[in-house]
ZAMARGU-4260 file (C-alpha; in steps of 0.2 Angstrom, whole numbers, plus 5000, padded with zeros to 4 digits):
<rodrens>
0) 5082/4662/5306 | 5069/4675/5300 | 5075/4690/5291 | 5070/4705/5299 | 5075/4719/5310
5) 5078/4715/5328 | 5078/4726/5341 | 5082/4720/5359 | 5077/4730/5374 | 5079/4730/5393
10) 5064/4743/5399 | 5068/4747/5416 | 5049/4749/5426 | 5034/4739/5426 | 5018/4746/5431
15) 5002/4732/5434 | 4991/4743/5424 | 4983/4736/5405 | 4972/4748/5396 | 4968/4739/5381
20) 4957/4723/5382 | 4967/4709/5375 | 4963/4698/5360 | 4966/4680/5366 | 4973/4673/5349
25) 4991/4668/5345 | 4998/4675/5331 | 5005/4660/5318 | 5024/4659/5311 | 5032/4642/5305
30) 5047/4650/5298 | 5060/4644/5291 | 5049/4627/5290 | 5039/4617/5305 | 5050/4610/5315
35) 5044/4623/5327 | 5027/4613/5329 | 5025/4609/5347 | 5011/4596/5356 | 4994/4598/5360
40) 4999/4607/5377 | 5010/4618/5367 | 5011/4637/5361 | 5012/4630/5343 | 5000/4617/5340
45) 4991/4610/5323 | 4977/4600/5322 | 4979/4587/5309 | 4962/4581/5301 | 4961/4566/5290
50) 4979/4562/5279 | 4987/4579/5284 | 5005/4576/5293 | 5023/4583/5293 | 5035/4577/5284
55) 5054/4578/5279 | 5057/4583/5263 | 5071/4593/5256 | 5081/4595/5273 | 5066/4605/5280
60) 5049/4598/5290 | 5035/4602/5280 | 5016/4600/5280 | 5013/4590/5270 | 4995/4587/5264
65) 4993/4574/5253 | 5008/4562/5251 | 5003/4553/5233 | 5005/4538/5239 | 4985/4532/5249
70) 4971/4537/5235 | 4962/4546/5239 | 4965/4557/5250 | 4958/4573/5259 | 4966/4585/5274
75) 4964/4600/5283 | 4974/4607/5295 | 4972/4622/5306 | 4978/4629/5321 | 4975/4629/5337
80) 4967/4644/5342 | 4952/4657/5334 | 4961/4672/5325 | 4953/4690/5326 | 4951/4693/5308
85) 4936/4708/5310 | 4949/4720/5307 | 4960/4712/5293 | 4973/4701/5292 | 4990/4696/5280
90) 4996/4678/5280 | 5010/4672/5270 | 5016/4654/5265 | 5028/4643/5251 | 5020/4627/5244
95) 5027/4613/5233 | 5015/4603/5223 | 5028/4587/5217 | 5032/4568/5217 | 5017/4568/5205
100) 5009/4550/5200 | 5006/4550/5182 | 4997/4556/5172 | 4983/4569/5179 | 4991/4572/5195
105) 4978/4579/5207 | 4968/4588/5215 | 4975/4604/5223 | 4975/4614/5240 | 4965/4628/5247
110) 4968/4642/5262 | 4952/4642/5273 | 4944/4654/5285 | 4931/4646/5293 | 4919/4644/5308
115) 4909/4628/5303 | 4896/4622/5313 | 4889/4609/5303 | 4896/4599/5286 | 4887/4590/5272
120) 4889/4571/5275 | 4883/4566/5259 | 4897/4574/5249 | 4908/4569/5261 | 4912/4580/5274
125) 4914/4579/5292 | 4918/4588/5308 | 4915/4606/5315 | 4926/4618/5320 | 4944/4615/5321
130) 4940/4596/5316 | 4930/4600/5302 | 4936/4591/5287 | 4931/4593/5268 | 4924/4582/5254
135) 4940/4572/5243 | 4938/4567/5225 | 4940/4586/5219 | 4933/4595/5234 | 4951/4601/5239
140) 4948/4597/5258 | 4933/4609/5259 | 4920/4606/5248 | 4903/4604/5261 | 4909/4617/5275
145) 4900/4630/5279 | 4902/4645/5286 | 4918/4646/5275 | 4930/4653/5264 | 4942/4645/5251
150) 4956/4652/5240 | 4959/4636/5230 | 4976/4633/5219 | 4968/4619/5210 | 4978/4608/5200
155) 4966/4597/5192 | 4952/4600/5178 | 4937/4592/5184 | 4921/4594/5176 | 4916/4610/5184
160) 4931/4620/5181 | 4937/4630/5167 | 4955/4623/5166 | 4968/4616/5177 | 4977/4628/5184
165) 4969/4641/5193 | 4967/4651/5209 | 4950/4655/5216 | 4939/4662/5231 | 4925/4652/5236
170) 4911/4653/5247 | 4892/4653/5251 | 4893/4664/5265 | 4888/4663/5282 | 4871/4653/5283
175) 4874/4639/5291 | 4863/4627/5278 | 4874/4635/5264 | 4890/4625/5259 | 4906/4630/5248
180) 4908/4621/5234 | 4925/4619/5222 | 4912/4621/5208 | 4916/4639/5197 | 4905/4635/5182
185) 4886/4635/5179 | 4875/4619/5181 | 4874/4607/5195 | 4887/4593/5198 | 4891/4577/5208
190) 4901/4578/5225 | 4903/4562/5232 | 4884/4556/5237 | 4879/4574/5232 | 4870/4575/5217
195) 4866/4594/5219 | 4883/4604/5219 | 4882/4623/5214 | 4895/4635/5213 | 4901/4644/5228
200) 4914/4658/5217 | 4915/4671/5228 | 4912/4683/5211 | 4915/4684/5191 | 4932/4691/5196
205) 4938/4681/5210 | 4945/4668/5199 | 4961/4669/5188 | 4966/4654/5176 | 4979/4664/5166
210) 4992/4660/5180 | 5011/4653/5182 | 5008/4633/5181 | 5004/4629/5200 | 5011/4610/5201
215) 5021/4598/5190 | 5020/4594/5171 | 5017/4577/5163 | 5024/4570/5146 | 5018/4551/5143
220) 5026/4542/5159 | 5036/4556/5164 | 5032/4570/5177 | 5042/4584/5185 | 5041/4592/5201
225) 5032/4609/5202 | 5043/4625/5208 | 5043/4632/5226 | 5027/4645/5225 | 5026/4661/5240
230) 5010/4666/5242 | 5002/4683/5251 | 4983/4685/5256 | 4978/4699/5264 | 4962/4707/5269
235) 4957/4725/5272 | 4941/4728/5282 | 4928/4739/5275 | 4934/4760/5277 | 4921/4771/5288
240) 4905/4772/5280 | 4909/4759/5266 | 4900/4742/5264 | 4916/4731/5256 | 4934/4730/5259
245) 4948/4722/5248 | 4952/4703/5249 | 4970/4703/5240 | 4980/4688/5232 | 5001/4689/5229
250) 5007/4673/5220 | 5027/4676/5219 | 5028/4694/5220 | 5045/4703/5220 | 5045/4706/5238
255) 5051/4721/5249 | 5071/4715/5251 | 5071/4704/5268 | 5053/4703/5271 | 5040/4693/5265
260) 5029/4710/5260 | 5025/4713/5243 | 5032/4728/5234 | 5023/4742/5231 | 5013/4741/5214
265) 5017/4723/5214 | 5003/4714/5203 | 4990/4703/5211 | 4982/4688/5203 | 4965/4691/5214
270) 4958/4708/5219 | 4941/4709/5224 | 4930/4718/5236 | 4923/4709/5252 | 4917/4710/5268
275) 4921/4694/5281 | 4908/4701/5293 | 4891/4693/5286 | 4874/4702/5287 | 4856/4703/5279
280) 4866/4713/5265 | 4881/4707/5266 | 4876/4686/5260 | 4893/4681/5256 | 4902/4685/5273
285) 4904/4674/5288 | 4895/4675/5305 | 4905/4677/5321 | 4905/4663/5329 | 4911/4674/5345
290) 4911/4690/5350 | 4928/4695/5346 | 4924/4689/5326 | 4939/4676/5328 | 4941/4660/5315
295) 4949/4645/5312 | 4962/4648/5299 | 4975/4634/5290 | 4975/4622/5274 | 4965/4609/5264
300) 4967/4598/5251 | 4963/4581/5243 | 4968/4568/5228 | 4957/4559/5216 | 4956/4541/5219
305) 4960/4535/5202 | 4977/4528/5198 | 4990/4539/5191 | 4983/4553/5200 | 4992/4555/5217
310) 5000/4572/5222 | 5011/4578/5235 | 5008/4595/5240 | 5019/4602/5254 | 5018/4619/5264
315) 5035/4623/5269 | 5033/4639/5279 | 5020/4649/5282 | 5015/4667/5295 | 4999/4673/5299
320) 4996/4691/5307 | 4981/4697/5310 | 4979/4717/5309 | 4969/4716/5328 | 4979/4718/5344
325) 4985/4700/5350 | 4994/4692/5365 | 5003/4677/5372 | 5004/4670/5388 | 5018/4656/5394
330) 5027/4653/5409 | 5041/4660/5412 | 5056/4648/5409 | 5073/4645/5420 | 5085/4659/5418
335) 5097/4658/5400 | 5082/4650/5390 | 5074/4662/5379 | 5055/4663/5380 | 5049/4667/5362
340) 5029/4674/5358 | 5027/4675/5341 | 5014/4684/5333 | 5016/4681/5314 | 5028/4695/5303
345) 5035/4700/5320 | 5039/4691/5337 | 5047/4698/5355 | 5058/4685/5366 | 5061/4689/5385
350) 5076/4682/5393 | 5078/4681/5412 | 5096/4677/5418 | 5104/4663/5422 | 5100/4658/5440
355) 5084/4664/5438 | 5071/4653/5444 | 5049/4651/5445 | 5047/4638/5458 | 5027/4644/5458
360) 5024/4641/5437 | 5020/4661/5435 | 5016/4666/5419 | 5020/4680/5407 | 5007/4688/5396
365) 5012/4698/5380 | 5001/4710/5371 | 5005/4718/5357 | 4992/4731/5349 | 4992/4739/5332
370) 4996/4759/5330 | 4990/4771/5318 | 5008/4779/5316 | 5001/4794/5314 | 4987/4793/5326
375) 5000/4785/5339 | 5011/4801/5336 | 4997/4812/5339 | 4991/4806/5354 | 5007/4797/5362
380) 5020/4807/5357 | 5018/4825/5351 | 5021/4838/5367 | 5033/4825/5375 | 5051/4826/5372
385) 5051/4813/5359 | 5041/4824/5347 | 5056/4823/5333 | 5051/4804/5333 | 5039/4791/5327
390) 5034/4774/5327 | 5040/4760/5318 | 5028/4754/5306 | 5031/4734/5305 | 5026/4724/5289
395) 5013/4712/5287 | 5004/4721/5302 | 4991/4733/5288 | 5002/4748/5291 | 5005/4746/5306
400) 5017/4751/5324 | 5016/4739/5337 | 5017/4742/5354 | 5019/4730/5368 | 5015/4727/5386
405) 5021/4713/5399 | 5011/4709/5412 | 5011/4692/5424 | 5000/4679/5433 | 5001/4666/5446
410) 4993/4649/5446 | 4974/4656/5448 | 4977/4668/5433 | 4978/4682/5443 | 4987/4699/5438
415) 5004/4700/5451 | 5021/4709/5447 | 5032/4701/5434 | 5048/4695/5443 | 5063/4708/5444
420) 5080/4709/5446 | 5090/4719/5456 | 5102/4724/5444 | 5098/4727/5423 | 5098/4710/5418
425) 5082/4706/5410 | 5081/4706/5391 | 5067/4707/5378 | 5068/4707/5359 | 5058/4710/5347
430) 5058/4705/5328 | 5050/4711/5313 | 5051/4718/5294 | 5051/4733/5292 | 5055/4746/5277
435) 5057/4761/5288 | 5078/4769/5288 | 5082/4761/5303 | 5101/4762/5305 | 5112/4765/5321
440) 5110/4783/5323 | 5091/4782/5319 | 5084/4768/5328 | 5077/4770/5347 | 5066/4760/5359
445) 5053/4770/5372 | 5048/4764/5387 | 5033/4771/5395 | 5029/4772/5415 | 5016/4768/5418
450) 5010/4756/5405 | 4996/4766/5395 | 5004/4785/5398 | 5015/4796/5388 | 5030/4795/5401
455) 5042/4790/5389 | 5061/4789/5390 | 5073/4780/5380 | 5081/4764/5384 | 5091/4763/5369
460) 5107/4753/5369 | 5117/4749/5355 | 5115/4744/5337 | 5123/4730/5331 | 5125/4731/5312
465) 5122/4712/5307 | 5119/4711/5289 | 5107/4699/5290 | 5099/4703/5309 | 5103/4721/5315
470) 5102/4720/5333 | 5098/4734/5346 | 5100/4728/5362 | 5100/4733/5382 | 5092/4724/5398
475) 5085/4731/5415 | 5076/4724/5430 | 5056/4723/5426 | 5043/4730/5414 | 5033/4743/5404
480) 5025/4750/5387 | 5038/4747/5373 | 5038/4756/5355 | 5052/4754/5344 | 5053/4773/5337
485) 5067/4779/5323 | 5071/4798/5322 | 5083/4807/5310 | 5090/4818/5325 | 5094/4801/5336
490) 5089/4794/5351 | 5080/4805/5362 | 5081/4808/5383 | 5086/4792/5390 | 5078/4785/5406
495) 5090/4788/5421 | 5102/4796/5408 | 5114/4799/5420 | 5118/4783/5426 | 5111/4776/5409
500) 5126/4781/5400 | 5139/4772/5412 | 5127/4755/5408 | 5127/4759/5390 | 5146/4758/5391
505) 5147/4742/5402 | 5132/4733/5391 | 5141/4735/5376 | 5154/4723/5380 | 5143/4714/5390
510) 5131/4707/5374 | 5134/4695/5362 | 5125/4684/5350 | 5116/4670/5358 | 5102/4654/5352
515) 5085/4659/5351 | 5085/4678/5343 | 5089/4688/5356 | 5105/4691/5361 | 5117/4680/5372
520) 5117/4689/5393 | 5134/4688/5400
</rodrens>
């Protein structure tokens, strides 16, 4: 289970009314490993390009890449839907690089953004889009995309790098005859059938070869397994008036305690300036491919095809939230199962009661959008009677509060009232990290009527002082605009305080920990 603060809450109105257009992309978490991976139909899909598969390997389902075993090889795996990435993003993932053949085990991996629409055959590539699949033989399972953008953990010294063990960002930007490249140095080199390979590095700074050793060592006949490496990438979007942002890179960083955030002042190995949004003067960025500015996101990698050279490299868990507001839409299941939408660092579960049941299939959307805490305070707290409080910010989110908003649809996709209950029974939860003093008698959840305004009353519950997953939990009969809010004076006016405080009493006993992540309705 993922470490984090959870806050279950039971908001008490729904009000069909959605202010904010929604950004059809799913946020990614594969946390604590894979196993959460669902089929083609599913909510958590991969698609698998080339030698890329799961595996089992150390009591966990991993990704696994390349498997050392079929030289050569070459993979790329992405998922399944476009992520909005115009307005920043952090992602977050643990690899492996083991089980090395000996004695120039080969050839590395590489995190890819891309919206390819068309790949250089001669240096072997192929696909478009979420098939698009990357040259082998030292092109990392992206060499002869374009319209992409590589952070390489290379492994492997081939002719055009300056050692073998290094992390760089690659790309040729956004016109479409342009391809990336693995190649950092000056000079032109061979890619497959390609006798005309040019470096792609993003910049002179966006390469570091002074850097922990990536995979495993070889003496003679004898090879060990590299360690268990985390990763953090994130990108910040231009500021007002400025031309670049910052593309950052974490490789094992001490992170915030319980979270997979990176300290403050925590050294990065990469730190450049870059915009993803391509134009006349800005070469190196990428062209939407859609007007929302979404990508295809996930892994590459290949192994040379000379004996002696095979490589497993594994990603055991990895999360992806993008800094753009997001939803997720799923039908409702049968009462007592736990419906979960994830959306990367953070995640929110709605659970109807058992005897609950959806004989018409309608489905629940989930939006979540990104707060300015400051801002949201301005304009959706101060004068109300919750001035004394402010949002949470969640990690991984670039600074971030979240608020949600539930709304439903039948068959046809259109918008009808989420299904109640007559009596406070339906629960929703959500997770997240989070560094803000959160603590029983300073946490509290908001509940807006209707969606969009500043009607807020509290629907606090209960804290339940896990040390590993602090619960705050309540449940109620429909649906509204949810903020998890913390304030050093407590919880504010609570909705229907009157006969609020009776159900407090009579939830209390009423809760108790459960599968899934939200808590067990009795």
């Amino acid at each position: 289970m993922r470490f984090g603060i959870r806050l279950c809450v039971f908001p008490l109105v729904f009000v069909l009314l959605l202010l904010v257009a929604p950004a059809s992309a799913q946020q990614i978490t594969f946390y604590p490993d894979f196993s959460n991976v669902s089929s083609p139909s599913g909510d958590n899909h991969l698609q698998f390009n080339g030698n890329g598969a799961l595996a089992n390997w150390q009591s966990k389902v991993v990704l696994r890449l390349t498997d050392s075993m079929n030289m050569p090889e070459q993979s790329s795996t992405f998922f399944d839907i476009q992520q909005p990435l115009t307005q920043g993003f952090t992602t977050w993932f643990q690899f492996q690089i083991h089980n090395n053949d000996c004695c120039m085990p080969g050839d590395g991996f590489a995190f890819v953004i891309q919206n390819s629409n068309n790949t250089n055959v001669p240096m072997g590539a192929s696909g478009i889009g979420m098939t698009a699949l990357g040259a082998g033989d030292g092109g990392l399972g992206y060499a002869g995309l374009n319209n992409s953008l590589a952070i390489e953990f290379d492994v492997l010294d081939d002719p055009w790098d300056p050692n073998s063990n290094h992390i760089a960002i690659q790309t040729c930007g956004g016109v479409p005859s342009l391809f990336n490249t693995p190649v950092h140095l000056p000079g032109v080199y061979t890619i497959g059938q390609d006798n005309d390979v040019t470096s792609c590095l993003l910049s002179q700074g966006a390469i570091n070869t002074a850097i922990p050793t990536l995979g495993g060592t070889c003496n003679g006949s004898s090879c060990t397994d590299g360690i268990v490496h985390q990763v953090v990438i994130q990108y910040t979007p231009p500021a007002p008036n400025q031309l670049q942002g910052v593309l950052q890179v974490w490789l094992d960083p001490t992170f915030i305690p319980g979270t997979h955030t990176p300290i403050l002042g925590a050294p990065t190995v990469l730190s450049v300036p870059y915009n993803i949004v391509y134009s006349s003067t800005n070469p190196n960025g990428l062209a939407l491919a859609n007007v929302g500015g979404r990508f295809w996101v996930g892994f590459t990698a290949s192994q040379p095809p000379a004996p002696g050279s095979g490589t497993t490299q594994d990603i055991f868990a990895w999360e992806f939230t993008t800094h753009s507001p997001g939803q997720v839409t799923q039908v409702i299941p049968a009462g007592g199962i736990e419906a979960d939408y994830a959306f990367g660092g953070h995640q929110a579960g709605v659970t109807y009661p058992s005897g609950f049941t959806n004989p018409t299939g309608i489905t629940m959307t989930v939006l979540e959008t990104p707060w300015n805490q400051q801002t949201f305070y301005t304009q959706r707290l101060l004068g109300t009677q919750f001035a004394d409080e402010n949002c949470i910010i969640y990690l991984e989110t670039g600074g971030n509060c979240i608020v949600y908003s539930v709304t439903c649809q039948d068959a046809n996709g259109n918008n009808v009232t989420c299904p109640t209950e007559p009596d406070p029974t339906i629960a929703i939860c959500t997770q997240f990290y989070t560094s803000e003093p959160i603590a029983q008698n300073t946490a509290d959840f908001l509940s807006a009527d209707p969606i969009g305004s500043n009607n807020w009353c509290s629907i606090f519950v209960s804290f339940m002082n896990d040390p590993i997953d602090p619960v705050v939990s309540g449940k109620g009969t429909g649906f509204s605009d949810l903020v998890a809010t913390f304030s050093q004076d407590g919880q504010g006016p609570a909705c229907n305080s009157g006969s609020l405080k009776k159900l407090t009493q009579k939830m209390k006993s009423a809760l108790a920990p459960g599968p899934g992540f939200c808590p067990a309705l009795q």
